[in-house]
LOMINU-378413 format. One record per residue: residue in one letter; z negated, y negated, x negated of N, C-alpha, C in turn. Coordinates in nm, 4 decimals. Example, Ala and Ser with C-alpha at 12.3 -4.5 7.8 and 13.67 -1.06 7.14 Angstrom:
<nodes>
<residuo->a, nw->-0.7800, nv->0.5690, nu->-1.3190, caw->-0.7800, cav->0.4500, cau->-1.2300, cw->-0.7800, cv->0.3300, cu->-1.3200>
<residuo->s, nw->-0.7080, nv->0.2250, nu->-1.2850, caw->-0.7140, cav->0.1060, cau->-1.3670, cw->-0.7870, cv->-0.0030, cu->-1.2900>
</nodes>
This chain:
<nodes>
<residuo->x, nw->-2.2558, nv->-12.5755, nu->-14.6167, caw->-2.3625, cav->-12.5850, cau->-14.5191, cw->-2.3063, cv->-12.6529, cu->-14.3931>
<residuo->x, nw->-2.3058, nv->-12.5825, nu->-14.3138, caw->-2.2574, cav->-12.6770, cau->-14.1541, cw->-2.3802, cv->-12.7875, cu->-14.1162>
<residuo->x, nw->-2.3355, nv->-12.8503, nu->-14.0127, caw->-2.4178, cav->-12.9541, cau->-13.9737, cw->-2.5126, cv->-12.9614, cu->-13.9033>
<residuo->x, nw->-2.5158, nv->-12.8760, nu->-13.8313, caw->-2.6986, cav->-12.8189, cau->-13.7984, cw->-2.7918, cv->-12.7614, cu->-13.8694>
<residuo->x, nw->-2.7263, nv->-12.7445, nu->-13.9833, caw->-2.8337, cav->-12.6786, cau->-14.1154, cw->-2.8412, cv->-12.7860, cu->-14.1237>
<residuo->x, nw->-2.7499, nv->-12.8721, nu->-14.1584, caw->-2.8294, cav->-12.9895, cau->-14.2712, cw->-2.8706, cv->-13.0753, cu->-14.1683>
<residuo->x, nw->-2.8404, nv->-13.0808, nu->-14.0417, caw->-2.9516, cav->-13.1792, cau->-13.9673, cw->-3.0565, cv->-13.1487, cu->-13.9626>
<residuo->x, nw->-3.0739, nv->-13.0324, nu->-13.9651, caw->-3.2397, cav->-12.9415, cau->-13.9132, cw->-3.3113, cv->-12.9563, cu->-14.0576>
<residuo->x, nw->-3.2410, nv->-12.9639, nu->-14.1853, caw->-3.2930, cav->-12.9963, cau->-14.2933, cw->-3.3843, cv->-13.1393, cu->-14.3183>
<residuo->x, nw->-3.2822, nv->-13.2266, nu->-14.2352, caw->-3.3214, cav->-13.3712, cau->-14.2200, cw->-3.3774, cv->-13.3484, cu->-14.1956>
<residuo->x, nw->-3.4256, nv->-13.3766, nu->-14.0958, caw->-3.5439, cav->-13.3454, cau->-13.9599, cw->-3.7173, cv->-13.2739, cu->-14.0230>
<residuo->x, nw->-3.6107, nv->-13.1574, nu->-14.0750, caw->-3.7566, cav->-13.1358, cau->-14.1524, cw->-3.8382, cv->-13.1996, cu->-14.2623>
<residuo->x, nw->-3.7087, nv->-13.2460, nu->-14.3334, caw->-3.7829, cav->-13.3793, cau->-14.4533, cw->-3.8439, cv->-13.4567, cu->-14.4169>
<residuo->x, nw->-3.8021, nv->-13.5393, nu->-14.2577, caw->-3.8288, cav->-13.6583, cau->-14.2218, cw->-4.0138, cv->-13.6336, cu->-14.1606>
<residuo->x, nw->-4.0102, nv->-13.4814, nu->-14.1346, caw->-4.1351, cav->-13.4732, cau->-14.0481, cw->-4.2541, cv->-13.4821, cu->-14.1537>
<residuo->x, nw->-4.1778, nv->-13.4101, nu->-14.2895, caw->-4.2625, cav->-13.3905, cau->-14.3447, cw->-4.3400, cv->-13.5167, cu->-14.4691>
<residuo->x, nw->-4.2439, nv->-13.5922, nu->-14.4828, caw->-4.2326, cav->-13.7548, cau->-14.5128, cw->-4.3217, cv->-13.8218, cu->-14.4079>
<residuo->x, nw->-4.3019, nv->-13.7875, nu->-14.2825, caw->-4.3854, cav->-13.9330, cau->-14.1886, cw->-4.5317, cv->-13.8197, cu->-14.2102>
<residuo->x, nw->-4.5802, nv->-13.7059, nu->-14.1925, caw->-4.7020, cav->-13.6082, cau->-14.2362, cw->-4.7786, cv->-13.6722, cu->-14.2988>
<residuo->x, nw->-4.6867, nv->-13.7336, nu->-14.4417, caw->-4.7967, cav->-13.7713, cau->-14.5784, cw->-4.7663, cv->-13.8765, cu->-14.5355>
<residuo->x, nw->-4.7267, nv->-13.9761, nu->-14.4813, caw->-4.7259, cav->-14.1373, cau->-14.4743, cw->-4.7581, cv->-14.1746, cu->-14.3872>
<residuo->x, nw->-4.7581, nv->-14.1338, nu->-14.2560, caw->-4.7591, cav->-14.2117, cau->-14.1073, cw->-4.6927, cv->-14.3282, cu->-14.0466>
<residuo->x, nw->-4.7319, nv->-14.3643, nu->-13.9540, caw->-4.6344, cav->-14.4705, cau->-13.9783, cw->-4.6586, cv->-14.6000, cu->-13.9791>
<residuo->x, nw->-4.6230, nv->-14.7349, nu->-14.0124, caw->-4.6607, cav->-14.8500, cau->-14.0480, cw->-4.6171, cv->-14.8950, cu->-14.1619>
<residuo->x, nw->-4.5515, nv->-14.8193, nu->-14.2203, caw->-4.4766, cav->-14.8752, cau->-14.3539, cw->-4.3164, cv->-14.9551, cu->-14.3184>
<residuo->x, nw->-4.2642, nv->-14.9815, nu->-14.3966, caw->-4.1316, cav->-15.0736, cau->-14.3765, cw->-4.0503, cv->-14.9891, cu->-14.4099>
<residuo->x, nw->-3.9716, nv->-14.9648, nu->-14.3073, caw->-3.8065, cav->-14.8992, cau->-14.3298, cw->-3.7970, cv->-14.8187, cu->-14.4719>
<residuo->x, nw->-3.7807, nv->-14.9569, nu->-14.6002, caw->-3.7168, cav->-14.9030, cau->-14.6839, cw->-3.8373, cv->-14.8370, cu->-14.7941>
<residuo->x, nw->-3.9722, nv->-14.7973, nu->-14.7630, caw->-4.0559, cav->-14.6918, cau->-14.8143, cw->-3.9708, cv->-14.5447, cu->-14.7774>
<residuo->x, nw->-3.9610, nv->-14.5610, nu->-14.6382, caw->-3.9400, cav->-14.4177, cau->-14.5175, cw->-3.7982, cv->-14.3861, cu->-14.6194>
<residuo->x, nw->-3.7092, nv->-14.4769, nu->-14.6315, caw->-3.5573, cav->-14.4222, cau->-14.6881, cw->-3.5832, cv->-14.3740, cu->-14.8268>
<residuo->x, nw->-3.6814, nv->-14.4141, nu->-14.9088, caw->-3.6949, cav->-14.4005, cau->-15.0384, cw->-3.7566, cv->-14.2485, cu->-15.0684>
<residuo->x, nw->-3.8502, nv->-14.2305, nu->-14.9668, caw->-3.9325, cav->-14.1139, cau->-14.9900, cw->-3.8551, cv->-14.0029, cu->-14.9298>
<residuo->x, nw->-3.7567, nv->-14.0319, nu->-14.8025, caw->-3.6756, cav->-13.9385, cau->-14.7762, cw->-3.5885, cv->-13.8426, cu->-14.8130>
<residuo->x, nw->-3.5044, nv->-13.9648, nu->-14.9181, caw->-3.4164, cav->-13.9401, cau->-14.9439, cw->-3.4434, cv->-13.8476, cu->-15.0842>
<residuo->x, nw->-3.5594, nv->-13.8999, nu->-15.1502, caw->-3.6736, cav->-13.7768, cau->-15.2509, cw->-3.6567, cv->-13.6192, cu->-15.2017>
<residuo->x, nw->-3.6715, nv->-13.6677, nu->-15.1009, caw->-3.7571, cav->-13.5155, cau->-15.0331, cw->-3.5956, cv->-13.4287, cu->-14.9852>
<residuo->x, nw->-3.4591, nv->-13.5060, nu->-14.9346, caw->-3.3649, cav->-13.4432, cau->-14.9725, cw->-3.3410, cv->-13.3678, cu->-15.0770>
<residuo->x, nw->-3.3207, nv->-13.4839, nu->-15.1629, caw->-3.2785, cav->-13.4282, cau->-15.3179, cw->-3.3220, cv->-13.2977, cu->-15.3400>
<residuo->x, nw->-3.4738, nv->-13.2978, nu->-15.3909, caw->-3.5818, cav->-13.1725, cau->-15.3917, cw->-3.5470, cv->-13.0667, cu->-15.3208>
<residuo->x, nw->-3.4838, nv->-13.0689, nu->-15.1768, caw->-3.4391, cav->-12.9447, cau->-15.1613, cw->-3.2417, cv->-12.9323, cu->-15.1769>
<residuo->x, nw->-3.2388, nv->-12.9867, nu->-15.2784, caw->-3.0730, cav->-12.9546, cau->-15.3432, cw->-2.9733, cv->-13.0078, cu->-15.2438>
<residuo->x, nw->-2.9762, nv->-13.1273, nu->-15.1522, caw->-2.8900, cav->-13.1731, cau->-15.0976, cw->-2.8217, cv->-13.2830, cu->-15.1615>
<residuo->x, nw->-2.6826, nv->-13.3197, nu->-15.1345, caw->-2.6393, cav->-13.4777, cau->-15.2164, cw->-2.6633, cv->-13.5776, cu->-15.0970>
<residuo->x, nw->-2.7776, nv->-13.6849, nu->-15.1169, caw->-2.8180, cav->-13.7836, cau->-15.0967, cw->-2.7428, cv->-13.9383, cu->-15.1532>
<residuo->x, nw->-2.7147, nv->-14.0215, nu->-15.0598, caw->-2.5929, cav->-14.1011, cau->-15.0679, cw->-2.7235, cv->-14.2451, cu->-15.0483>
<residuo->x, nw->-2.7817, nv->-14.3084, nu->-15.0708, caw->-2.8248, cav->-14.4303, cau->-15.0163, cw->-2.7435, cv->-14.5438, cu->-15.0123>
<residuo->x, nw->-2.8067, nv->-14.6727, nu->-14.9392, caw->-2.6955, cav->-14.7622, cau->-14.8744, cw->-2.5588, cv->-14.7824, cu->-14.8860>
<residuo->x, nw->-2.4776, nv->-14.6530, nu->-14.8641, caw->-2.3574, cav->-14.6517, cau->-14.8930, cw->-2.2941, cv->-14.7570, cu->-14.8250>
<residuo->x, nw->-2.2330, nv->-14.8186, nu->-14.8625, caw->-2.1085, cav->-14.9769, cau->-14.8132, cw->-2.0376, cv->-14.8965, cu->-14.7113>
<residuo->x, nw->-2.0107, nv->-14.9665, nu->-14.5905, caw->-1.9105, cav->-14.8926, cau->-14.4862, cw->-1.8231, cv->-15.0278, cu->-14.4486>
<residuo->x, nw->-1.6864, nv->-14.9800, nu->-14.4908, caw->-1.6032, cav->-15.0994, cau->-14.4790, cw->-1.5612, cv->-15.1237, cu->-14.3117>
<residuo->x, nw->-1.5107, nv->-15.2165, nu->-14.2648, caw->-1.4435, cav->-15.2528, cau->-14.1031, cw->-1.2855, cv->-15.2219, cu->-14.1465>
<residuo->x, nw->-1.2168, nv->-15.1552, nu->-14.1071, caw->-1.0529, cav->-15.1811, cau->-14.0894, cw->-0.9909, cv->-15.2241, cu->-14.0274>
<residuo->x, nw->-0.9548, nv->-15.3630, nu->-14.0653, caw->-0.9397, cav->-15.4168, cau->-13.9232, cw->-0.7952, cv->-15.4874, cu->-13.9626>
<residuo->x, nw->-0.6808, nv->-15.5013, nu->-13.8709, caw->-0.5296, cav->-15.4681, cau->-13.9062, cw->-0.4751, cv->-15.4636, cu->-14.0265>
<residuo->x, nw->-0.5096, nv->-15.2936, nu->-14.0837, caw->-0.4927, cav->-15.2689, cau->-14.2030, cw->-0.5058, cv->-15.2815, cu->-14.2892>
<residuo->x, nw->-0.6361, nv->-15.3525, nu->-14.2887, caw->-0.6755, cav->-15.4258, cau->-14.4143, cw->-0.8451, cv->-15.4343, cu->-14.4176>
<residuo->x, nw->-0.9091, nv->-15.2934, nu->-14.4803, caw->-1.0699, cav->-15.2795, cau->-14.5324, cw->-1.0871, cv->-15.3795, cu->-14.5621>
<residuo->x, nw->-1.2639, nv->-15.4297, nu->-14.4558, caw->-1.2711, cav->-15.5715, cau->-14.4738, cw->-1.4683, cv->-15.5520, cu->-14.4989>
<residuo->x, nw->-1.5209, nv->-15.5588, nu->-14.6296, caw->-1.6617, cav->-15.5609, cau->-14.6251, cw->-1.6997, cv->-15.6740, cu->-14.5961>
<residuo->x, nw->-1.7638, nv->-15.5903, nu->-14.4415, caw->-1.8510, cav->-15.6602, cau->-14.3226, cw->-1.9886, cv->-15.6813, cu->-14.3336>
<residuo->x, nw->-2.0204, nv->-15.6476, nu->-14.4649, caw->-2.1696, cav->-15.6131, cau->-14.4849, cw->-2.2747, cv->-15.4712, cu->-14.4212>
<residuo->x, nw->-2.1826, nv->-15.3710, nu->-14.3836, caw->-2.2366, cav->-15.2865, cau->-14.3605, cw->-2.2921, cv->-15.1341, cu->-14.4374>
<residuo->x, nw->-2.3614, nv->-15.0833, nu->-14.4255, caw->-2.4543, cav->-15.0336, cau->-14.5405, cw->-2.5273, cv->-14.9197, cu->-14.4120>
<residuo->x, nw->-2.4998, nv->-14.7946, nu->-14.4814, caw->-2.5532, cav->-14.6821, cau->-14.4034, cw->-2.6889, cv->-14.6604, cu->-14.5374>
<residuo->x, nw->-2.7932, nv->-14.6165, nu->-14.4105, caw->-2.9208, cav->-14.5944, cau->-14.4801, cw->-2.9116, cv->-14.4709, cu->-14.5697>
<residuo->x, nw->-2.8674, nv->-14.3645, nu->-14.5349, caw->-2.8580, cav->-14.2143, cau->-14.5752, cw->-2.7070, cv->-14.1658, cu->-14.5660>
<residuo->x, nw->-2.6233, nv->-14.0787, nu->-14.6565, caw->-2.5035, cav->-14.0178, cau->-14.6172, cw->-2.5837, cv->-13.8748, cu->-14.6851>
<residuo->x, nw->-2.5994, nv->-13.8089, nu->-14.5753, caw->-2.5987, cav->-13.6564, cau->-14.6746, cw->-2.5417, cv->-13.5643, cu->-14.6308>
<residuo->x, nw->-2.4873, nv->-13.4899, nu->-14.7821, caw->-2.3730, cav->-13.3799, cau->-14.7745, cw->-2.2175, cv->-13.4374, cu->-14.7450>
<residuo->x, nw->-2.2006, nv->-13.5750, nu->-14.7506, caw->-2.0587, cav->-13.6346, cau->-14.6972, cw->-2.0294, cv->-13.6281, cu->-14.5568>
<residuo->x, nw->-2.1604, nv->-13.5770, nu->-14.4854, caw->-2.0943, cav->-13.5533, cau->-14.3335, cw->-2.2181, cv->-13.5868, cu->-14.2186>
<residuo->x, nw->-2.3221, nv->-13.6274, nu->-14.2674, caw->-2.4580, cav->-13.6486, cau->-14.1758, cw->-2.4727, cv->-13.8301, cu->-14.2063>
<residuo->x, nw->-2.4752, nv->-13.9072, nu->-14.1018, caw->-2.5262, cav->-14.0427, cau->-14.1311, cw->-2.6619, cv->-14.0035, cu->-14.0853>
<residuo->x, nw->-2.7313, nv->-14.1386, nu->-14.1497, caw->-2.8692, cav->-14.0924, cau->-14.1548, cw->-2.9653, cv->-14.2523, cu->-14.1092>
<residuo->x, nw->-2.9996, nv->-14.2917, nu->-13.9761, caw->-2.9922, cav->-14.4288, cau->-13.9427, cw->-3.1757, cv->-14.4626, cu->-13.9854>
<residuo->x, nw->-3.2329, nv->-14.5269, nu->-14.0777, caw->-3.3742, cav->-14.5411, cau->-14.0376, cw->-3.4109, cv->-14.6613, cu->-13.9230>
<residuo->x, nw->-3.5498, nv->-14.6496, nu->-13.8744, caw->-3.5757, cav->-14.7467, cau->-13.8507, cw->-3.7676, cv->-14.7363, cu->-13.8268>
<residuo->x, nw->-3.8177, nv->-14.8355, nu->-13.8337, caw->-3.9714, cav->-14.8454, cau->-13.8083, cw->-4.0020, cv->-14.9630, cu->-13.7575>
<residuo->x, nw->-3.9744, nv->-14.9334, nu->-13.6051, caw->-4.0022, cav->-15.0383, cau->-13.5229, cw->-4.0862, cv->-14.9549, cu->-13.3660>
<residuo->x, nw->-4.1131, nv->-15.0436, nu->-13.2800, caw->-4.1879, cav->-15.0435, cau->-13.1885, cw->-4.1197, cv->-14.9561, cu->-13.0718>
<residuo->x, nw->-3.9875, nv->-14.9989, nu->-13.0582, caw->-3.9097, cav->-14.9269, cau->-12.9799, cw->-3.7746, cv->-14.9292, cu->-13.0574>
<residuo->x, nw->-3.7149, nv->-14.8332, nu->-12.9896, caw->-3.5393, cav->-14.7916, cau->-13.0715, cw->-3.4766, cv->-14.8799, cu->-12.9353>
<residuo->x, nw->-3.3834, nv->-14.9136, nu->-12.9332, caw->-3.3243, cav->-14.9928, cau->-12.8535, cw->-3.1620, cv->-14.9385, cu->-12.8115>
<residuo->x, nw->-3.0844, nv->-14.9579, nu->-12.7261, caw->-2.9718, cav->-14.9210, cau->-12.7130, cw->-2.8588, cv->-14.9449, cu->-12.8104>
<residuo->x, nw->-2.8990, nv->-15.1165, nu->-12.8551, caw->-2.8404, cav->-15.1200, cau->-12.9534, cw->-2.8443, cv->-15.0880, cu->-13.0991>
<residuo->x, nw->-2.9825, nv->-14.9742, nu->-13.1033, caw->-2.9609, cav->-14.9510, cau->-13.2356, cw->-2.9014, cv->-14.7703, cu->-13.2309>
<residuo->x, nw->-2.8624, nv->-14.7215, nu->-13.1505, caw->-2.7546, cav->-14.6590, cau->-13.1033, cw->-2.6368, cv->-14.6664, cu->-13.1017>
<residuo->x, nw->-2.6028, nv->-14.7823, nu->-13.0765, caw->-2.4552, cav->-14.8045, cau->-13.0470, cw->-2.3881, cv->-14.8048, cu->-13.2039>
<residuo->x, nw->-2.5379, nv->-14.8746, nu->-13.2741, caw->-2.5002, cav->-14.9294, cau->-13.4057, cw->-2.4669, cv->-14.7894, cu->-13.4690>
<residuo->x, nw->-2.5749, nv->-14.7057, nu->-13.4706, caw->-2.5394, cav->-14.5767, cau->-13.5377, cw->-2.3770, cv->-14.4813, cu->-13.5125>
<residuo->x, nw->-2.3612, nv->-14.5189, nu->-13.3577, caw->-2.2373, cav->-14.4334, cau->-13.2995, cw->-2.1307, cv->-14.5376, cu->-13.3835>
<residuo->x, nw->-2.1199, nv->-14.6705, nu->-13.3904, caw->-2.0332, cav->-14.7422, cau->-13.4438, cw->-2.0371, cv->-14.7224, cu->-13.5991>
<residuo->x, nw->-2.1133, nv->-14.6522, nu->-13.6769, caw->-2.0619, cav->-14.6242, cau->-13.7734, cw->-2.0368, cv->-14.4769, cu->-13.8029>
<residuo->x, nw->-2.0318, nv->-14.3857, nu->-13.7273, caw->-1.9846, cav->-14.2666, cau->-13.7091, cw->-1.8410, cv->-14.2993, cu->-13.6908>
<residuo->x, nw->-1.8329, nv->-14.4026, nu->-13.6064, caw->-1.6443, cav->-14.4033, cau->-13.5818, cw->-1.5835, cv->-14.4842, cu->-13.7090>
<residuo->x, nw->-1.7110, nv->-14.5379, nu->-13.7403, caw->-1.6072, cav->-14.6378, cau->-13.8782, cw->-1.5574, cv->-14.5320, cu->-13.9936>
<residuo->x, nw->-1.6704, nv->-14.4187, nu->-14.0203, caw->-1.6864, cav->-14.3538, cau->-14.1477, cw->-1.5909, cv->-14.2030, cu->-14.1329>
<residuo->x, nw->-1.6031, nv->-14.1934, nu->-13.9333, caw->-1.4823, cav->-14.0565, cau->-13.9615, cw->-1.5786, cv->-13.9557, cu->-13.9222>
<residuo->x, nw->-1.7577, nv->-13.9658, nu->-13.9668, caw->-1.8248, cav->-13.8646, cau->-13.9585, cw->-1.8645, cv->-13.8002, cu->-13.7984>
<residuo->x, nw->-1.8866, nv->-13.7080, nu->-13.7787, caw->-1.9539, cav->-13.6180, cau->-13.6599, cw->-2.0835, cv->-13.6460, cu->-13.5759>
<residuo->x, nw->-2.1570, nv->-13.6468, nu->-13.6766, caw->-2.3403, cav->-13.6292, cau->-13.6745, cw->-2.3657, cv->-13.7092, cu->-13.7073>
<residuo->x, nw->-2.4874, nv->-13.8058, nu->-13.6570, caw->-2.5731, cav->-13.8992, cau->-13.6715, cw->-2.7529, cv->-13.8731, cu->-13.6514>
<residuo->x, nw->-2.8099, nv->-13.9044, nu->-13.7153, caw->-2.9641, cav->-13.8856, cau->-13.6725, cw->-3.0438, cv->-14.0417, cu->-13.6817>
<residuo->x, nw->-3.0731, nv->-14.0722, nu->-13.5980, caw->-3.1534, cav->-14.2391, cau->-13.6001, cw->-3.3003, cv->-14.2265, cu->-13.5704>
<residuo->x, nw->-3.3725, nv->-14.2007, nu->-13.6770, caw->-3.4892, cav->-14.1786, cau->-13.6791, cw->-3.5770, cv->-14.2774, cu->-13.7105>
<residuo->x, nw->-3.6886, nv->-14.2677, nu->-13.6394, caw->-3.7543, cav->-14.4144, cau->-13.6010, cw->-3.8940, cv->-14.3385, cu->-13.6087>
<residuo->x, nw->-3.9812, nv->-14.3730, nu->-13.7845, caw->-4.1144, cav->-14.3526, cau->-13.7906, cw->-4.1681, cv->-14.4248, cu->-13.7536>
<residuo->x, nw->-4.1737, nv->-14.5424, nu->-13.6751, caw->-4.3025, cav->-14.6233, cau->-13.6182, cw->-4.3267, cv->-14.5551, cu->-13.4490>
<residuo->x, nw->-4.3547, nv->-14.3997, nu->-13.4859, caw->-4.3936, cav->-14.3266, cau->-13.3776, cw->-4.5111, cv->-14.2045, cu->-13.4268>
<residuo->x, nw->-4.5919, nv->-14.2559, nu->-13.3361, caw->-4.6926, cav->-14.1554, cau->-13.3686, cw->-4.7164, cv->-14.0056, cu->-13.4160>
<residuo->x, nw->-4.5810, nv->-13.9262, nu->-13.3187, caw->-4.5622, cav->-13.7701, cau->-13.3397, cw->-4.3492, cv->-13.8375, cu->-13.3516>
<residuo->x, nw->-4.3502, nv->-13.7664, nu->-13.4678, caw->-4.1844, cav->-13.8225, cau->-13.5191, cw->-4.0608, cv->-13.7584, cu->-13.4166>
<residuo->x, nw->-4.1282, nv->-13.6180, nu->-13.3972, caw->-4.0390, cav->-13.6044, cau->-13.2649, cw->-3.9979, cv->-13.6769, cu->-13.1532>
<residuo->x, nw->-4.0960, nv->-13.7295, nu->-13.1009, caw->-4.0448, cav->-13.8826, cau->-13.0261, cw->-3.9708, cv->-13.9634, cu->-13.1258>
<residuo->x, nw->-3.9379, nv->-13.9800, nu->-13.2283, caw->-3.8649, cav->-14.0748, cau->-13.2557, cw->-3.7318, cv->-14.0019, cu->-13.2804>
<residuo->x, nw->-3.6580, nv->-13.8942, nu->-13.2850, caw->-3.5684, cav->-13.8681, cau->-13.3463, cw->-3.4365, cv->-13.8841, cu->-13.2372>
<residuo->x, nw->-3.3310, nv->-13.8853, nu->-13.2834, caw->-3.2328, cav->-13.9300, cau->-13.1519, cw->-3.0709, cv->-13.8706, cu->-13.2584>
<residuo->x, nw->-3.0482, nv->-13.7700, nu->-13.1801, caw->-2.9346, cav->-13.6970, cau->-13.2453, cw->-2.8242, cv->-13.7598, cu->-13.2090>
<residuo->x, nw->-2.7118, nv->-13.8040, nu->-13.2646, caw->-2.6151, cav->-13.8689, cau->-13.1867, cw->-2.4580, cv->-13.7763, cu->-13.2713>
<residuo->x, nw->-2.3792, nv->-13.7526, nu->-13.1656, caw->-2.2980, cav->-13.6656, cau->-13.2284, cw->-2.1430, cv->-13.7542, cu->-13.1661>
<residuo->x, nw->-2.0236, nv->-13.8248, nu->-13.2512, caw->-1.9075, cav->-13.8755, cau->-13.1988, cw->-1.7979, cv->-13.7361, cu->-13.2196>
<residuo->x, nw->-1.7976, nv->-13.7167, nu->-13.0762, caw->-1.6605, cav->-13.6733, cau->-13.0859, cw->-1.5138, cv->-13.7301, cu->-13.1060>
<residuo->x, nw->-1.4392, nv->-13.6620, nu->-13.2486, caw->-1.3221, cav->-13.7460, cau->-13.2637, cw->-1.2065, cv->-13.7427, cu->-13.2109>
</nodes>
C-alpha cells in the first residue's frame, strides 16, 4: 500500500472515530479508538512506539513515544487541544527525521469539523 492510501485510510478512521465521539475527550480515548478502527480495516497498528535520539553514536531513550506507527511508514501525531501550535509540528517533523519515516499526520480532535484539525506533514530525506 503506498502512502496516500494509507494516509487517506487514516484520515478516514480518524473522521469516522471523532463522528461517534466528538470532541472533548483526552488524547489517549482518540488513540485507543483509532487505532481499533485501523486494525478493523486490516492495517498493522504500532501504539506508543519508543523512538530513540542518536546522538554520537550512541541510541539514547529520550523518552520519546510516537502515538500511532502504521504500516511501518505513516507517524501518526494525536492531539486534543484548543489550538495545534508550531511546536507541535516541529515535534511531529522531528520525529519523522528521528524514525527515517516520510509522512506524518498530526491530528487534533478538539475541533469541531476534524478537517480543520488535520495537518499533513511530509520530511523530505
Amino acid at each position: 500500500m503506498e502512502l496516500n492510501q494509507i494516509s487517506g485510510q487514516i484520515v478516514d478512521a480518524a473522521m469516522k472515530v471523532h463522528t461517534a465521539l466528538g470532541p472533548g475527550l483526552l488524547e489517549s480515548a482518540y488513540e485507543v479508538c483509532l487505532a481499533h478502527e485501523l486494525r478493523k480495516r486490516g492495517l498493522k497498528v504500532l501504539t506508543q512506539v519508543t523512538l530513540p535520539v542518536v546522538y554520537d553514536g550512541v541510541k539514547i531513550d529520550a523518552g520519546y513515544r510516537l502515538d500511532l506507527l502504521v504500516e511501518d511508514a505513516v507517524i501518526v501525531e494525536l492531539k486534543a487541544v484548543a489550538n495545534v501550535l508550531p511546536i507541535h509540528e516541529a515535534q511531529l517533523l522531528s520525529y519523522l527525521k528521528l524514525s527515517g519515516c516520510k509522512l506524518g499526520l498530526l491530528i487534533n480532535f478538539h475541533v469541531l469539523h476534524l478537517k480543520d484539525g488535520i495537518k499533513r506533514i511530509v520530511h523530505r530525506l
